[in-house]
Structures are given as structure tokens and as C-alpha cells.
C-alpha positions as CSV (number, residue, x, y, z in Angstrom):
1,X,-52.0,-23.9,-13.2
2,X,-48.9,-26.3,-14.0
3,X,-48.9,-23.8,-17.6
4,X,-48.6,-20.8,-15.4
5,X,-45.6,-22.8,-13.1
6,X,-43.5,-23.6,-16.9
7,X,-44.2,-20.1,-18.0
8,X,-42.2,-18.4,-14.8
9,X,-39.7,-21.4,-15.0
10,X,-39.0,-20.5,-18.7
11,X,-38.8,-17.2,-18.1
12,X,-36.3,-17.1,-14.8
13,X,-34.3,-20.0,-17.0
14,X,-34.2,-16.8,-19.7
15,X,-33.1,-14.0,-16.9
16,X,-30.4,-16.2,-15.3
17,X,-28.9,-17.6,-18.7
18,X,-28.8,-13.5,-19.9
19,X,-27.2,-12.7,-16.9
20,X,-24.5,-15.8,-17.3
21,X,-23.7,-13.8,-20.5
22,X,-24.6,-10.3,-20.0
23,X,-23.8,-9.1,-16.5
24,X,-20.6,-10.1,-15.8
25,X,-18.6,-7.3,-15.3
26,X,-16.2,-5.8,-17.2
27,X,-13.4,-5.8,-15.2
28,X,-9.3,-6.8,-16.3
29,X,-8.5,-8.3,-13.2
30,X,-6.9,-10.9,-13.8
31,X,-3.7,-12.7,-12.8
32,X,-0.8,-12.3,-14.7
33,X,-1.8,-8.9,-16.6
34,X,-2.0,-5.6,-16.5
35,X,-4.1,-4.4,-13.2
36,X,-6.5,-1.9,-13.6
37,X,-5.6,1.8,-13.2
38,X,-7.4,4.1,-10.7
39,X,-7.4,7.2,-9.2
40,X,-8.3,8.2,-6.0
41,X,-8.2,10.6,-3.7
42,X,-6.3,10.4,-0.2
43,X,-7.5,12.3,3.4
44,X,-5.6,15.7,1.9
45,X,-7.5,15.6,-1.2
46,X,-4.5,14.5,-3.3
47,X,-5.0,12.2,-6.4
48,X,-3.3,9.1,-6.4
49,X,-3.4,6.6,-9.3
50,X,-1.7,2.8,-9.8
51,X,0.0,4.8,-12.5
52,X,1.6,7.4,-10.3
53,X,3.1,4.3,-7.9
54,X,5.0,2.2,-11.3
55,X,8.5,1.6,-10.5
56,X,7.0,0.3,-7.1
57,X,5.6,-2.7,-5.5
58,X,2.0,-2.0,-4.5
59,X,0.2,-3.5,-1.8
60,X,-3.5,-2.5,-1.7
61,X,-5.6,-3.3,0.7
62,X,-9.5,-2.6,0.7
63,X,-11.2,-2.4,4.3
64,X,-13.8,-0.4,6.3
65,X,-14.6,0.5,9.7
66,X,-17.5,-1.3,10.0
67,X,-15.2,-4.6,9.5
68,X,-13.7,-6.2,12.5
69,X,-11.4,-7.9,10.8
70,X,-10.2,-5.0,9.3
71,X,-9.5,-3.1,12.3
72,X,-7.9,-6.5,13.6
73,X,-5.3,-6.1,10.9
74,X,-4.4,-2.1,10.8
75,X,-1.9,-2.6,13.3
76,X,-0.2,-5.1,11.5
77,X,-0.3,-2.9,8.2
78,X,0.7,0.2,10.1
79,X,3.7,-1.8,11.6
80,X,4.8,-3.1,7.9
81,X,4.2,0.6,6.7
82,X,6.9,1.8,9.2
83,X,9.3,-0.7,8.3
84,X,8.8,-1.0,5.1
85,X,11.3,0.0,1.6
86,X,9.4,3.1,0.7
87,X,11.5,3.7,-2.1
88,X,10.6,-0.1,-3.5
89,X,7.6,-0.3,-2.2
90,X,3.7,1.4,-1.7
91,X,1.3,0.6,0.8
92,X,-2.4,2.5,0.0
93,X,-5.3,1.7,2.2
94,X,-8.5,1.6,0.0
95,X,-11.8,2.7,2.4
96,X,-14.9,1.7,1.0
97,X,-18.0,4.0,0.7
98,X,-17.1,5.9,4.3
99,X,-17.5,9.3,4.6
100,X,-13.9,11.3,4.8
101,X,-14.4,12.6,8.5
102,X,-15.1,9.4,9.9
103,X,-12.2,7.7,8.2
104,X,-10.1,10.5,9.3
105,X,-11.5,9.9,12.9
106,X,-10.3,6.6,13.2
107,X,-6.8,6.8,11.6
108,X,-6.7,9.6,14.1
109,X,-8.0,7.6,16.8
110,X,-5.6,4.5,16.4
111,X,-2.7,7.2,15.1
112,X,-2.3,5.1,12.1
113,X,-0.4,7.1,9.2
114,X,-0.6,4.6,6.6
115,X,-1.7,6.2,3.1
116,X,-5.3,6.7,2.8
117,X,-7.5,6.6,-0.3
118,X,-11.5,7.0,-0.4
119,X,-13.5,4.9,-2.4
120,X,-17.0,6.6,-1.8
121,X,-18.8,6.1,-5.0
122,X,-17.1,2.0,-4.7
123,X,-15.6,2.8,-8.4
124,X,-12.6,0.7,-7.4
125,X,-14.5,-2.0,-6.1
126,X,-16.3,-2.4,-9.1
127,X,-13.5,-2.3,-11.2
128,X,-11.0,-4.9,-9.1
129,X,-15.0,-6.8,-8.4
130,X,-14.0,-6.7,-4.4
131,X,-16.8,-8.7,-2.5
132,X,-15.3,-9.1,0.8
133,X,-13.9,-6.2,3.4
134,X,-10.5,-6.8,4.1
135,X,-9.4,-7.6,0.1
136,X,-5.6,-7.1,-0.5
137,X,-4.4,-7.2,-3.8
138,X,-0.7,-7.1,-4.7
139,X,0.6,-5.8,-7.8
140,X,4.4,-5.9,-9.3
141,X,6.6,-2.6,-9.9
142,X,5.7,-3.2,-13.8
143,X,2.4,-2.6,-12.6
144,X,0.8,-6.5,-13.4
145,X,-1.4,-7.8,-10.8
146,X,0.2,-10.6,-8.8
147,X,-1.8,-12.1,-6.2
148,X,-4.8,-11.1,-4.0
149,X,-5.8,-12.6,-0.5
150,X,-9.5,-12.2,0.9
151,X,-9.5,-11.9,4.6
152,X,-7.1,-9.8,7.4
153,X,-3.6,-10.6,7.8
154,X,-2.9,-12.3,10.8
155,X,0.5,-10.2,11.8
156,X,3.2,-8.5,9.7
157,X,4.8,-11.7,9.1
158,X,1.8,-13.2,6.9
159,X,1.7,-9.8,4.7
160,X,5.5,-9.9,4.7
161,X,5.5,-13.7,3.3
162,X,2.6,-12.6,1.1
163,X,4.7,-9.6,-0.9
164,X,7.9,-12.6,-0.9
165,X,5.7,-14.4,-3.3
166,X,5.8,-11.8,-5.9
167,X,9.2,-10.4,-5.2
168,X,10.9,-13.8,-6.1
């Protein structure tokens, strides 16, 4: 019996120290370098890629309907959108895995205008490893990722001194 309990020990000791080395994922995200393109497609069926937006600071931020803290924050977003540079600067909300009508329905609902991308199949959250609705990530007009804060925006103010970090 304790023979049978060492065997399974050895053998879950073996899975976790393959996944240590094996499944971590393959993404660039990291501080300091170059963040990972993407394309997407917004509620018009558009394409829109990091790429597209270089020249530009970029302010991404990943959400979903089902999160209340998201929905807490879209009126601050939508107030920074209206005031913001546009010319300097690109705001692009990132839905994750919602179907385009009901995403549509709610910017509709709450008349938010703010651009829209859908992330149905979650390629983008794989790729920037997002594990938390709202994620925001920040990314210079050179196109390096700058900064990234987990959790909703309080008001306009706290994304505004967030983006003065990076502009410096």
C-alpha cells in the first residue's frame, strides 16, 4: 500500500516538474520590449492590429459583461475616450469570448462608443496570458509594452495618472 502511495507521489512530482518546464506559455509579454502584435476584429468587422495603432499611445483594456467591475469602469473609459488626444493616443476595448450581438447590445445599451474589438476564440488572451477581467495594459507609441494594471479603474483620474507613467 505505502508502494502504491510513492508510486503516484513520483509520478505527480514528474507531471508538475514537466509542466514547470514545458507549459509555460509562449508568450513576449514582458516589460520593457516589444508587445505582442494582434489583430482583431471591431463591431463593423474591421481588422485592427497593435501595428496599425504605432505612432500612438495604446491603452488596452480587456473586460467582459459578465464582470462587474468591468461595467463599474466603462464609464470612466468612455469619459477618457471623449477627452482624450486621438491623434496621440488609442483607446481599444478587448471583449473576451462574447458573442458580437451581445457586446453590441450593451455598448448600445450604456451608448458607449469607445472602439470595440472581439476576442472570441481568447487568441489575445493567450498571447498577453490575461487571467483576470478587467486587465489593462499600456503600450508606448514605439509600440513596447509599458505597464499593465489588473483590476477596474476607479475614475478617469486613476487611468489618466496611469498613461502619465509612460508618457514621462
Amino acid at each position: 500500500m505505502k508502494a502504491k502511495g510513492l508510486i503516484i507521489l513520483v509520478i505527480l512530482a514528474a507531471l508538475l516538474m514537466s509542466c514547470f518546464t514545458g507549459c509555460q506559455s509562449s508568450s513576449s509579454l514582458e516589460i520593457g520590449k516589444s508587445a505582442p502584435d494582434f489583430n482583431l476584429k471591431d463591431l463593423n468587422g474591421q481588422s485592427i492590429s497593435l501595428r496599425s495603432l504605432h505612432g500612438k499611445y495604446v491603452i488596452i483594456n480587456y473586460w467582459s459583461t459578465s464582470c462587474s467591475p468591468c461595467v463599474s469602469e466603462m464609464p470612466h473609459m468612455q469619459e477618457f475616450f471623449d477627452e482624450m488626444d486621438k491623434d496621440k493616443i488609442a483607446l481599444l476595448m478587448i471583449n473576451g469570448g462574447e458573442s458580437e450581438d451581445a457586446v453590441k447590445r450593451f455598448f448600445n445599451d450604456n451608448n458607449f462608443t469607445m472602439p470595440v474589438l472581439l476576442d472570441s476564440k481568447y487568441s489575445f488572451a493567450e498571447k498577453y496570458n490575461i487571467r483576470y477581467f478587467p486587465t489593462t495594459y499600456f503600450v508606448d507609441p514605439d509600440g513596447v509594452f509599458r505597464l499593465s494594471v489588473v483590476g477596474a479603474f476607479k475614475d478617469k483620474g486613476a487611468l489618466e495618472r496611469k498613461l502619465a507613467e509612460i508618457m514621462q
